[in-house]
MIDOSE-1310 file (N, C-alpha, C; in nm, 2 decimals, decimal comma, always signed):
residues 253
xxxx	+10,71/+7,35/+8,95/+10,57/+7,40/+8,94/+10,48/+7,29/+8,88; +10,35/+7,28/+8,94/+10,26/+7,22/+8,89/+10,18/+7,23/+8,75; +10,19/+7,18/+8,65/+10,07/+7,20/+8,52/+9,98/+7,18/+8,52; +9,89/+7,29/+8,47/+9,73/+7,24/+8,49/+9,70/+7,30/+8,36
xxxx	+9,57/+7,22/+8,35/+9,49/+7,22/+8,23/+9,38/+7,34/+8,27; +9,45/+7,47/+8,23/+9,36/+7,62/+8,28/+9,26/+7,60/+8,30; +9,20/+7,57/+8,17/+9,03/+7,59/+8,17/+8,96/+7,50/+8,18; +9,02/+7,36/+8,27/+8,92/+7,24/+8,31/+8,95/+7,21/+8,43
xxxx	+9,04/+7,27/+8,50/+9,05/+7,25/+8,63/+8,94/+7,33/+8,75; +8,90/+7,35/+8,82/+8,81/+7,39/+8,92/+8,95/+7,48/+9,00; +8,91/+7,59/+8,96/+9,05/+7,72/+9,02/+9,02/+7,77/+9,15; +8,88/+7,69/+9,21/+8,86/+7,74/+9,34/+8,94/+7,63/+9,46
xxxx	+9,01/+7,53/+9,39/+9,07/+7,43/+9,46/+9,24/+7,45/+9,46; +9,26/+7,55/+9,36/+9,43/+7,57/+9,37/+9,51/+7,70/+9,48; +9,55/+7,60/+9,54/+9,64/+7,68/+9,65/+9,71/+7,81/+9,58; +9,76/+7,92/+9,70/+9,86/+8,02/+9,64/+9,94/+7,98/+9,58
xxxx	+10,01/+8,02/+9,45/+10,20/+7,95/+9,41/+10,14/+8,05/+9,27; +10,25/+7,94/+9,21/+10,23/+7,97/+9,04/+10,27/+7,84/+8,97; +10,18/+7,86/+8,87/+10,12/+7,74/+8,78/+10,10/+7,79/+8,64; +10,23/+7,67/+8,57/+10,22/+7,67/+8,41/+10,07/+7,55/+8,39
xxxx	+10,01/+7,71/+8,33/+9,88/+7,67/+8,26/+9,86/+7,62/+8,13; +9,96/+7,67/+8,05/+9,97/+7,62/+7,91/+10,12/+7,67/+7,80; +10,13/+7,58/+7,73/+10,26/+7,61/+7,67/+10,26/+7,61/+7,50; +10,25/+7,68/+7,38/+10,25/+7,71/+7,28/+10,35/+7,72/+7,21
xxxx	+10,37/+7,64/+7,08/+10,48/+7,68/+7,00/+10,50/+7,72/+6,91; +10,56/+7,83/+6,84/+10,58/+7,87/+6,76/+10,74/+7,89/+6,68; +10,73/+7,78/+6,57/+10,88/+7,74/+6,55/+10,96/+7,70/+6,64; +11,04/+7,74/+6,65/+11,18/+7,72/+6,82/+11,12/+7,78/+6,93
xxxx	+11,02/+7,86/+6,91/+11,01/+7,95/+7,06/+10,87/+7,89/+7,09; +10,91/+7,90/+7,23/+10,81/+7,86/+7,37/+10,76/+7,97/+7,39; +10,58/+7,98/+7,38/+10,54/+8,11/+7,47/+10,48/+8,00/+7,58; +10,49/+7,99/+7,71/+10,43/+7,97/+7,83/+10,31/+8,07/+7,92
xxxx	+10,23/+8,04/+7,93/+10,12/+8,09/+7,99/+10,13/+8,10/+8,13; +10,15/+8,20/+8,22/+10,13/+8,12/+8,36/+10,02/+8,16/+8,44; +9,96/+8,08/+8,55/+9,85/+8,15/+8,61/+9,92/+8,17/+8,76; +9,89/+8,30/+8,81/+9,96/+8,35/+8,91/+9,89/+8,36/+8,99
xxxx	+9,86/+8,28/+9,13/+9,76/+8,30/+9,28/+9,79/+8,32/+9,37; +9,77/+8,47/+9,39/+9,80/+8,48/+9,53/+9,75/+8,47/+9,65; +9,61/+8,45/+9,57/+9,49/+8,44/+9,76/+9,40/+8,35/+9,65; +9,36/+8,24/+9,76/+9,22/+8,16/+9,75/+9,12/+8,23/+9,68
xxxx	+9,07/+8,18/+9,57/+8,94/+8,30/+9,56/+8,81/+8,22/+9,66; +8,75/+8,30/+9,67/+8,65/+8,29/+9,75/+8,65/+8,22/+9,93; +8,78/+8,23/+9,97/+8,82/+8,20/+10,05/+8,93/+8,27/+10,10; +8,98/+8,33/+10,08/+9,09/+8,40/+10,10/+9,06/+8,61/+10,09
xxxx	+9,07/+8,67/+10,17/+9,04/+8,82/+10,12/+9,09/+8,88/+10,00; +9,03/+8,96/+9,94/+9,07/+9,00/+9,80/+9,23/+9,08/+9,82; +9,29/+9,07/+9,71/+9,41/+9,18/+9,70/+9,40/+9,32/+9,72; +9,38/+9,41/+9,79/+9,38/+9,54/+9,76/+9,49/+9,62/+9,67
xxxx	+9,46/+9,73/+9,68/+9,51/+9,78/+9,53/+9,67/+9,79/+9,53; +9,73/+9,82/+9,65/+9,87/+9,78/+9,71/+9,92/+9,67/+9,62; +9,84/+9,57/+9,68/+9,82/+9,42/+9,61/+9,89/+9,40/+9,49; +9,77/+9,45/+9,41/+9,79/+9,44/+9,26/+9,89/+9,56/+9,20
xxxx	+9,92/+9,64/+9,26/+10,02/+9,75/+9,21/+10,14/+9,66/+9,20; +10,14/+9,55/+9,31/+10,27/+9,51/+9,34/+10,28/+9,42/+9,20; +10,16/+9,31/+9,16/+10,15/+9,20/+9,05/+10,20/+9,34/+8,87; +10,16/+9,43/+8,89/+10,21/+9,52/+8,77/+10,33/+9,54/+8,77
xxxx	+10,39/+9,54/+8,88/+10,55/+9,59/+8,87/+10,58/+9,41/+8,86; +10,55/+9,32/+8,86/+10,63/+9,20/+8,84/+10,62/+9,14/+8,72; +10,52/+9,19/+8,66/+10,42/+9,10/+8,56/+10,52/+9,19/+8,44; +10,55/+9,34/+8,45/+10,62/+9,46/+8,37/+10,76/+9,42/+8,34
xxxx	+10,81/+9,38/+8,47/+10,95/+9,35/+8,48/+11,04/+9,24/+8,51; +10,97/+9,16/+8,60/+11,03/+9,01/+8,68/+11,00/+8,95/+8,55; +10,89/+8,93/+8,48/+10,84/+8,80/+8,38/+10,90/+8,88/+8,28; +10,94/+8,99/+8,24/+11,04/+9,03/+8,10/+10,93/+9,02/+7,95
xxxx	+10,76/+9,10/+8,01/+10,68/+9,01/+7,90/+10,57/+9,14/+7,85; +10,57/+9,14/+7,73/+10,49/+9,30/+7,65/+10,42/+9,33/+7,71; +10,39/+9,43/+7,74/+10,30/+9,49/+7,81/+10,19/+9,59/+7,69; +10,08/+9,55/+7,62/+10,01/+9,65/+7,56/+9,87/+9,77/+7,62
xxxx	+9,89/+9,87/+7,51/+9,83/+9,99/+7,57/+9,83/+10,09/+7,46; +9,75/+10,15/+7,38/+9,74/+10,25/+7,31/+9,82/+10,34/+7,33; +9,87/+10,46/+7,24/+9,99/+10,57/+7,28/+9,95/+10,66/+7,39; +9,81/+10,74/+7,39/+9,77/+10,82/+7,47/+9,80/+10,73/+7,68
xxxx	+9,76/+10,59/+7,66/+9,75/+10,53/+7,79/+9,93/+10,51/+7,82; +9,99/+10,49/+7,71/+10,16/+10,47/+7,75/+10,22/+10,60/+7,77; +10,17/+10,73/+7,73/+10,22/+10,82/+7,77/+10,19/+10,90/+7,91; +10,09/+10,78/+7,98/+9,99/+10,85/+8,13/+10,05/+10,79/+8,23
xxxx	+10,12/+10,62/+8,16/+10,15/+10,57/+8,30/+10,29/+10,51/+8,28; +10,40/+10,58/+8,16/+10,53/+10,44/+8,14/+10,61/+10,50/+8,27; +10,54/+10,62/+8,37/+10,65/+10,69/+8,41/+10,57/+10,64/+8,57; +10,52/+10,55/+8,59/+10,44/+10,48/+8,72/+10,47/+10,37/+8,75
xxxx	+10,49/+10,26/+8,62/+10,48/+10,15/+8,66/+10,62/+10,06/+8,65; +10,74/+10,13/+8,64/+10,85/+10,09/+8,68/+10,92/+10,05/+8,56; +11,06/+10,03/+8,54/+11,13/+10,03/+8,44/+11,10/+9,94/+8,31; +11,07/+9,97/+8,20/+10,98/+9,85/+8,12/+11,10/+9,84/+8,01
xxxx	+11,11/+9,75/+7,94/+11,19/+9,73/+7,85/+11,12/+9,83/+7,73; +11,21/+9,92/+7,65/+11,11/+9,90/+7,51/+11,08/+9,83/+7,44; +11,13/+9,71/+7,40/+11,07/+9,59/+7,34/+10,95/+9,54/+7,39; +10,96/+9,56/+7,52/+10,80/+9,50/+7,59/+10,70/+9,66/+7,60
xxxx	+10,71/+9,74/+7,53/+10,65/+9,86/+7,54/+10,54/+9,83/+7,39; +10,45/+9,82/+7,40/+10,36/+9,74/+7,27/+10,25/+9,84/+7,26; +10,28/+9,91/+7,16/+10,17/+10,02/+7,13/+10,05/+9,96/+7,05; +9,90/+9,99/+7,10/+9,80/+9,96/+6,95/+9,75/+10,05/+6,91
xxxx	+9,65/+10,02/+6,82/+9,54/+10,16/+6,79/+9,41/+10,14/+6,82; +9,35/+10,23/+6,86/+9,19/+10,21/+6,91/+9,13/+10,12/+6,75; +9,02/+10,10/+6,76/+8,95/+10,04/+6,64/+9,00/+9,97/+6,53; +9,11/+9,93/+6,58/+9,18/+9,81/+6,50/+9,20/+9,66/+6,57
xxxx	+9,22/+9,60/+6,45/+9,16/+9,46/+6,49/+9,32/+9,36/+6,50; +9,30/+9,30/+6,61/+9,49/+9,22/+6,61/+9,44/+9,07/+6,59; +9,50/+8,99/+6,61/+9,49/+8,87/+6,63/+9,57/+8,77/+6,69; +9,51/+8,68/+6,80/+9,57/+8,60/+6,94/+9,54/+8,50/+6,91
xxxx	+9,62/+8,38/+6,86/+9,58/+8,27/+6,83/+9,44/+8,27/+6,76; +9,37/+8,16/+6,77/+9,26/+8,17/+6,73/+9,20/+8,28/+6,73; +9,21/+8,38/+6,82/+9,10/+8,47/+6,86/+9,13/+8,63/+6,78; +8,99/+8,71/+6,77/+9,04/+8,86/+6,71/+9,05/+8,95/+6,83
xxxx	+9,09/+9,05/+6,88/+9,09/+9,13/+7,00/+9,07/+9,27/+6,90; +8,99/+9,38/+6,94/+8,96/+9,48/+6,92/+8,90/+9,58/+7,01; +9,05/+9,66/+7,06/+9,02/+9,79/+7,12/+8,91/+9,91/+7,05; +8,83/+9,95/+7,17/+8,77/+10,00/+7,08/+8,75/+10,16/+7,21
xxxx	+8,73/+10,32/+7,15/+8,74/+10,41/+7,20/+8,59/+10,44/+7,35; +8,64/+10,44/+7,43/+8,46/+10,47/+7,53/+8,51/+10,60/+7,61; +8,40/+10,67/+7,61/+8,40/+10,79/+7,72/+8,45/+10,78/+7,84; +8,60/+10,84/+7,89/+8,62/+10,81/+8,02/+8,75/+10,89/+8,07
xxxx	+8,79/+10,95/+8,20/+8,81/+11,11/+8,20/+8,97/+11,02/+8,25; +8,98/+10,90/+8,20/+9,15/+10,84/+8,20/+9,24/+10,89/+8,04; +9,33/+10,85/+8,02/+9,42/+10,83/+7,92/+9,38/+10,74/+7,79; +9,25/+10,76/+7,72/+9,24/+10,70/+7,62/+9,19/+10,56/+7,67
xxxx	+9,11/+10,59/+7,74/+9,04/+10,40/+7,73/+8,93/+10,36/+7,65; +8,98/+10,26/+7,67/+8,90/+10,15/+7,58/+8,85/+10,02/+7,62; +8,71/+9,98/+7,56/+8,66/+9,91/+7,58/+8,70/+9,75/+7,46; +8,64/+9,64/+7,50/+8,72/+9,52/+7,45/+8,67/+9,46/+7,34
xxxx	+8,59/+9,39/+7,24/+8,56/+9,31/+7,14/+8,65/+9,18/+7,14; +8,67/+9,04/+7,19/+8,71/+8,94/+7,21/+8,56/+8,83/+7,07; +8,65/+8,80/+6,96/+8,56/+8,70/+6,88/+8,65/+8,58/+6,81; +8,62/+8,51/+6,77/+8,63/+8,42/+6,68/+8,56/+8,44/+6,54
xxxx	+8,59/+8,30/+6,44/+8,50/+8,35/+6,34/+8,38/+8,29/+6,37; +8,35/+8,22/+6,46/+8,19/+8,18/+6,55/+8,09/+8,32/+6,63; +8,15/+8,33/+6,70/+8,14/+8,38/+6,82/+8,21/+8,54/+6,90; +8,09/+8,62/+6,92/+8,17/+8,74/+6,95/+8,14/+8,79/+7,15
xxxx	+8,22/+8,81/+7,19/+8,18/+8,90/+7,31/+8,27/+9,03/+7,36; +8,18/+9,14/+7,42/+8,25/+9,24/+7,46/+8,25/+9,28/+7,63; +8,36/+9,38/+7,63/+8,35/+9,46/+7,76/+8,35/+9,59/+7,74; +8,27/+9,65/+7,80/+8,26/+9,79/+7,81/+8,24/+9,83/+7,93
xxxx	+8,34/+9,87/+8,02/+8,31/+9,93/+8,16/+8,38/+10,08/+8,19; +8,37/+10,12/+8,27/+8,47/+10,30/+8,25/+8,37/+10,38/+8,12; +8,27/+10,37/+8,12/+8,20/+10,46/+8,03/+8,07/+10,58/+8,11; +8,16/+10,68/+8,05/+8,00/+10,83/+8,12/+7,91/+10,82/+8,03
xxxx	+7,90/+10,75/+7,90/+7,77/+10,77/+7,88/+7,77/+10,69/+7,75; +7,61/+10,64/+7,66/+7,65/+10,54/+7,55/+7,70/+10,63/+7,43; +7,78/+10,58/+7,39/+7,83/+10,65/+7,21/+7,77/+10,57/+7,14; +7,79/+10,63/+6,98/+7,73/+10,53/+6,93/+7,85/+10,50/+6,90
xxxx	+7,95/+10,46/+6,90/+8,07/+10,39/+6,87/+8,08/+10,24/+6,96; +7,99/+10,30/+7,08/+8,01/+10,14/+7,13/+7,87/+10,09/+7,10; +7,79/+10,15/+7,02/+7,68/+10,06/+7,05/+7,70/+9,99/+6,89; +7,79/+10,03/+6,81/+7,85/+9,94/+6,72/+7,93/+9,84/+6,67
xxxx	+8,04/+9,92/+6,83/+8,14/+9,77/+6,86/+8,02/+9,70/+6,95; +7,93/+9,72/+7,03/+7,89/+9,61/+7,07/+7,79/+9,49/+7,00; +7,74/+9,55/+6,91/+7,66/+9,45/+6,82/+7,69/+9,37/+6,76; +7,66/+9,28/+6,80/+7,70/+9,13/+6,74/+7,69/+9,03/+6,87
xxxx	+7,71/+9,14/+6,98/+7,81/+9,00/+7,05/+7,73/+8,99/+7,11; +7,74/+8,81/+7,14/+7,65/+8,76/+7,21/+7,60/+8,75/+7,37; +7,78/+8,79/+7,42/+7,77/+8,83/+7,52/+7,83/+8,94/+7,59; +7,80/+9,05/+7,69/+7,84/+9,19/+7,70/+7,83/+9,21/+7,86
xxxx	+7,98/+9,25/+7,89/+8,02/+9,28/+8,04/+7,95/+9,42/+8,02; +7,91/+9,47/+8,11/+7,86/+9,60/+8,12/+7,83/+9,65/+8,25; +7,91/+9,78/+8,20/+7,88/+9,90/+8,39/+7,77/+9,90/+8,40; +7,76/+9,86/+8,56/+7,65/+9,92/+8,61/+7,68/+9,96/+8,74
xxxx	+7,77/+10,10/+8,71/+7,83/+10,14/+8,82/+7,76/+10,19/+9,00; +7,67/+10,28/+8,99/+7,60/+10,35/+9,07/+7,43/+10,38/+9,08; +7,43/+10,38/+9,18/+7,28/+10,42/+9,21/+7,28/+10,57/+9,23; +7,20/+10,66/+9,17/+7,22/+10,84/+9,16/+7,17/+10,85/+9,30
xxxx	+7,07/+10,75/+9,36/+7,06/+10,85/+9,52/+7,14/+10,80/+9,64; +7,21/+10,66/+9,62/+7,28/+10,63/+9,72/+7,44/+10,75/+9,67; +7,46/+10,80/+9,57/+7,53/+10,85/+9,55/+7,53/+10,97/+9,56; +7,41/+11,05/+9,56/+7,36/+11,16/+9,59/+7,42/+11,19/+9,75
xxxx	+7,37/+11,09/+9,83/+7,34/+11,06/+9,97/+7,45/+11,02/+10,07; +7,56/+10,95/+9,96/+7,69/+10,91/+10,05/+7,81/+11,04/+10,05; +7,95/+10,96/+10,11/+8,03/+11,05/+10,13/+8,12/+11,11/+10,07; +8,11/+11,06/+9,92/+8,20/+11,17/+9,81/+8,18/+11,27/+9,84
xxxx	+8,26/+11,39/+9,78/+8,27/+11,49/+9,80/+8,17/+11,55/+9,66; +8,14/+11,68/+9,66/+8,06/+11,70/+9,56/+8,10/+11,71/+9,44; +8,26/+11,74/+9,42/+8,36/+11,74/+9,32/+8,34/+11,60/+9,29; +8,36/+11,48/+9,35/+8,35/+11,36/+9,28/+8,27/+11,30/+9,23
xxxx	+8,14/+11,36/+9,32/+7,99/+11,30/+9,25/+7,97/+11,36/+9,17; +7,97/+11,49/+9,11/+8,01/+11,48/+8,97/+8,11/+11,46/+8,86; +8,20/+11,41/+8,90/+8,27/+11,33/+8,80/+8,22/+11,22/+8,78; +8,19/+11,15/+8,86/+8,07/+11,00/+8,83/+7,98/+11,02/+8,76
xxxx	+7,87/+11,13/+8,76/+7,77/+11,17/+8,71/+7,85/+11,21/+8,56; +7,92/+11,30/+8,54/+7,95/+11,32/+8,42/+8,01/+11,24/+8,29; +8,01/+11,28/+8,18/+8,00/+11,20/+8,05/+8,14/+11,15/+8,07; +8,25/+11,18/+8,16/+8,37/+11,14/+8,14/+8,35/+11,01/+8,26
xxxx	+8,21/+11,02/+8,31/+8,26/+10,92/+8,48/+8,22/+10,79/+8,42; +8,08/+10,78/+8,44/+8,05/+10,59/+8,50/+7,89/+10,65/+8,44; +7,83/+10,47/+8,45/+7,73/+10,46/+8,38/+7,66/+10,38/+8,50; +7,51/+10,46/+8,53/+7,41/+10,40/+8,60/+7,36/+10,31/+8,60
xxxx	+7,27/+10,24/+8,73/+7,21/+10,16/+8,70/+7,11/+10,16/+8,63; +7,03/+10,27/+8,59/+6,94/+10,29/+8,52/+6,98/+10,32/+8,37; +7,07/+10,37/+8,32/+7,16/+10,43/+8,21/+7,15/+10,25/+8,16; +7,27/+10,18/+8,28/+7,33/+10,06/+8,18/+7,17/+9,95/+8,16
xxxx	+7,05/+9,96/+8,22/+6,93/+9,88/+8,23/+6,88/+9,96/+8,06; +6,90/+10,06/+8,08/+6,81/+10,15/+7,94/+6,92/+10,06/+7,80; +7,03/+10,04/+7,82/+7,13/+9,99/+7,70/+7,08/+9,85/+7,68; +7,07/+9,76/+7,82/+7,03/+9,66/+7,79/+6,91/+9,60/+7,68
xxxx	+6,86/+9,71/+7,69/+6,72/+9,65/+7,64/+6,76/+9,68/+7,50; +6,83/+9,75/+7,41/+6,90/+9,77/+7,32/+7,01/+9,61/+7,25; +7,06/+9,63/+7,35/+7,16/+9,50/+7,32/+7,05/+9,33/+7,31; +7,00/+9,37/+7,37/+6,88/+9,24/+7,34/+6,80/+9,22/+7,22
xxxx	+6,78/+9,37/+7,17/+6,70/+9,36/+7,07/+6,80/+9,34/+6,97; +6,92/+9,36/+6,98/+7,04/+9,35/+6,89/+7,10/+9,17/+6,89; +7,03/+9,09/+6,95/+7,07/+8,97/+6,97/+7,15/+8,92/+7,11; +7,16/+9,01/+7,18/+7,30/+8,94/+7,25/+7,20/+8,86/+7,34
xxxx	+7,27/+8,77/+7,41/+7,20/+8,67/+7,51/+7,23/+8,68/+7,64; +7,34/+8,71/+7,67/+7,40/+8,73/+7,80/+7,45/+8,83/+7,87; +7,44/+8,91/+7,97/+7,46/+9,04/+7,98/+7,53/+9,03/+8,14; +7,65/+9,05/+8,18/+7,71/+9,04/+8,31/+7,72/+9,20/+8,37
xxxx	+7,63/+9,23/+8,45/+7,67/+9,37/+8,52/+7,78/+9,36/+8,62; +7,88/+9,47/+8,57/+8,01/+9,48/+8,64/+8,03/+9,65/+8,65; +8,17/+9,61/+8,76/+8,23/+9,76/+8,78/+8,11/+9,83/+8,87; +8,08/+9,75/+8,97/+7,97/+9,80/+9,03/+8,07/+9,95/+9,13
xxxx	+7,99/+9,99/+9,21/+8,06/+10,08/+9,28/+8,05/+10,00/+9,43; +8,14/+10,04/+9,49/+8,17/+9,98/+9,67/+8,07/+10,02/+9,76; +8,08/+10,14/+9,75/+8,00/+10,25/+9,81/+7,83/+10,36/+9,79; +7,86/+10,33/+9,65/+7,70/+10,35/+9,58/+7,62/+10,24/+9,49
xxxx	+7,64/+10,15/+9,54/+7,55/+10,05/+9,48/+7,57/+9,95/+9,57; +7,46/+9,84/+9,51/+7,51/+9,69/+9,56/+7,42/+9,58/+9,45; +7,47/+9,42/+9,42/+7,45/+9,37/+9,32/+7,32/+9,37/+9,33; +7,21/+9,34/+9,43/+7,07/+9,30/+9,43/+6,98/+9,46/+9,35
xxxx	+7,04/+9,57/+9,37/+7,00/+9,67/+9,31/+7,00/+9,66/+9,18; +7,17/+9,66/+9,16/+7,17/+9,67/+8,99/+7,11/+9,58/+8,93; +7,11/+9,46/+9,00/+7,01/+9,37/+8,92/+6,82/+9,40/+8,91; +6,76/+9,42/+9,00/+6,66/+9,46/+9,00/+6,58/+9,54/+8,91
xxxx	+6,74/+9,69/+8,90/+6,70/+9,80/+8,80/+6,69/+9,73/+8,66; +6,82/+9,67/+8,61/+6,80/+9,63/+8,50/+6,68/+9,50/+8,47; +6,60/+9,45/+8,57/+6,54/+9,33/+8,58/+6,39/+9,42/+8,52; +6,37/+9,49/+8,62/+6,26/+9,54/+8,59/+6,22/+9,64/+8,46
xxxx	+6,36/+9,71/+8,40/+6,33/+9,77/+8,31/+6,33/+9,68/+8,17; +6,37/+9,57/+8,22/+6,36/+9,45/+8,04/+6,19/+9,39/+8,09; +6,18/+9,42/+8,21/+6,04/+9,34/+8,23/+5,91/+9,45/+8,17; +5,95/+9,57/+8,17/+5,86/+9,65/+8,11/+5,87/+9,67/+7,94
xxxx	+6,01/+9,63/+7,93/+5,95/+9,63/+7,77/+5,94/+9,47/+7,69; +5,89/+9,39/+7,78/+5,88/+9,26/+7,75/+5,91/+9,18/+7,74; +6,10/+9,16/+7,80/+6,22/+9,09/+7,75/+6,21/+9,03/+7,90; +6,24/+8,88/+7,89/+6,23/+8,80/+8,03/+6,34/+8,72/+8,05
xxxx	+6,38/+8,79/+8,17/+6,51/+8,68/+8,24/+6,46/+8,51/+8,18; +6,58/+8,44/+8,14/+6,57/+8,33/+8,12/+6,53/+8,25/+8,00; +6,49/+8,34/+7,91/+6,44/+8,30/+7,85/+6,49/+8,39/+7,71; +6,49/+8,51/+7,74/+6,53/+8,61/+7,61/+6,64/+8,64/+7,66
xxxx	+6,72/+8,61/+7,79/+6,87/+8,66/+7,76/+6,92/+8,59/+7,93; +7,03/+8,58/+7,98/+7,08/+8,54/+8,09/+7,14/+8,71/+8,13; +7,05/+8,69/+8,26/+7,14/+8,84/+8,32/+7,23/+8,77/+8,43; +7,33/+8,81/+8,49/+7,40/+8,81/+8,58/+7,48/+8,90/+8,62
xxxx	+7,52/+8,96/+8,78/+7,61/+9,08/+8,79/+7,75/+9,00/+8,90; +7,85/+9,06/+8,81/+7,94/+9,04/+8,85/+8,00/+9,07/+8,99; +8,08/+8,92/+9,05/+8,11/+9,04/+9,24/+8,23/+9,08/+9,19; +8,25/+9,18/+9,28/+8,36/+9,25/+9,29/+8,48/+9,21/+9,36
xxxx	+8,48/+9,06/+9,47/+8,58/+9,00/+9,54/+8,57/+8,88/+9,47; +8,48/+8,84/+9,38/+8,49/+8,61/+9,40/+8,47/+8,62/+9,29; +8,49/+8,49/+9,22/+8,51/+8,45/+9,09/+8,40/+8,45/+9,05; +8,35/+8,42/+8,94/+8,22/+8,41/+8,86/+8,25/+8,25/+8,79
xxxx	+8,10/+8,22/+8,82/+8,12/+8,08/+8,74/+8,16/+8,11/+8,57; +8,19/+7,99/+8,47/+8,24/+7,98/+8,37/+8,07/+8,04/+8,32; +8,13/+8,10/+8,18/+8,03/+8,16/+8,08/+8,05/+8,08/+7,95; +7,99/+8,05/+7,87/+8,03/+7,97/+7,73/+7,93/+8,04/+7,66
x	+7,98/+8,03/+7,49/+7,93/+8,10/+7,45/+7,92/+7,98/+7,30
């Protein structure tokens, strides 16, 4: 296998295989890092869900390596995703704080009609950023894990009339709509302007929908609703929305 230096290499140039990205020691034991590719990004068609069902059952069992997940989320899927060791069965708690090498990780509780999900808090003692996607609506639980951080993934799932107007069924357009579904383009543009006034600088719209949205919208909505209350691309914060098939350039914080 090839070694590469993960996060200075250009990942749009590495062929399918697998590649030791990095190697850590602690005491006598080796943890190994690997980066696993199976399609070209941006060149290659995305994995469909088949796909990646398949990378869960290898990643669970072939690599022999922890799998974590709160108790409510291990009791929704240990019986889906194929025979797991209990040693690699790694329980956490929502709003507790762990620590990854340098870094702190903090699960934290968001509205969402799955098994206990949770949104992310990734910081240092510098530097904080979060993810919050799979949310029906803001708590103030996230709008407390979100503060601080300087930079914030955030749903910007659907548009209410392309959604109104497409082919869900009515049962499903309201589960999207409801406090257990997803968060608007207009919903996640109304947060932003919150999160700005709270500091953050960078705001990536994600978790768009396939079928009821598209990125030039969500961007728009949120563009224009920071332009009405005074806050200007470029200057008071970097927007960008995430694709749903190709990589995103590097973010630094």
């Amino acid at each position: 296998m090839n070694k590469i230096a993960s996060f200075t290499v250009n990942h749009l140039d590495l062929l399918a295989g697998v590649y030791v990205s990095r190697k850590d020691y602690q005491g006598d034991v080796v943890l190994t890092t690997f980066d696993l590719r199976f399609t070209r990004p941006n060149v290659e068609a995305p994995m469909d869900t088949a796909g990646i069902h398949s990378i869960e059952h290898l990643m669970a069992t072939k690599l022999d390596i922890p799998i974590y997940a709160n108790f409510k989320t291990w009791c929704g899927m240990k019986d889906k995703i194929g025979n797991i060791k209990e040693e690699n069965m790694i329980v956490f708690d929502n709003d507790k704080t762990y620590e990854l090498g340098e870094l702190k990780i903090r699960p934290f509780s968001i509205p969402h009609d799955s098994e206990d999900a949770v949104g992310y808090n990734i910081y240092s003692d510098k530097e904080k950023m979060s993810i919050a996607t799979d949310i029906g609506y803001i708590t103030d639980n996230i709008r407390n894990n979100l503060k601080g951080s300087k930079l914030v993934v955030l749903e910007s799932n659907y548009d209410p009339n392309m959604l109104m107007m497409g082919s869900y069924t009515y049962a499903l357009k309201k589960r999207v709509m409801s406090d257990g579904g997803h968060l608007s383009n207009e919903e996640a543009a109304s947060f932003c302007t919150e999160l700005v006034e709270g500091g953050t600088e960078s705001i990536l719209l994600a978790h768009l929908s396939k079928e009821n949205n598209f990125p030039e919208l969500a961007y728009a909505t949120t563009k224009n609703v920071l332009t009405k209350n005074e806050m200007i691309i470029g200057k008071d914060l970097t927007l960008d929305v995430l694709s749903r098939d190709k990589v995103s350039k590097v973010y630094e914080l």
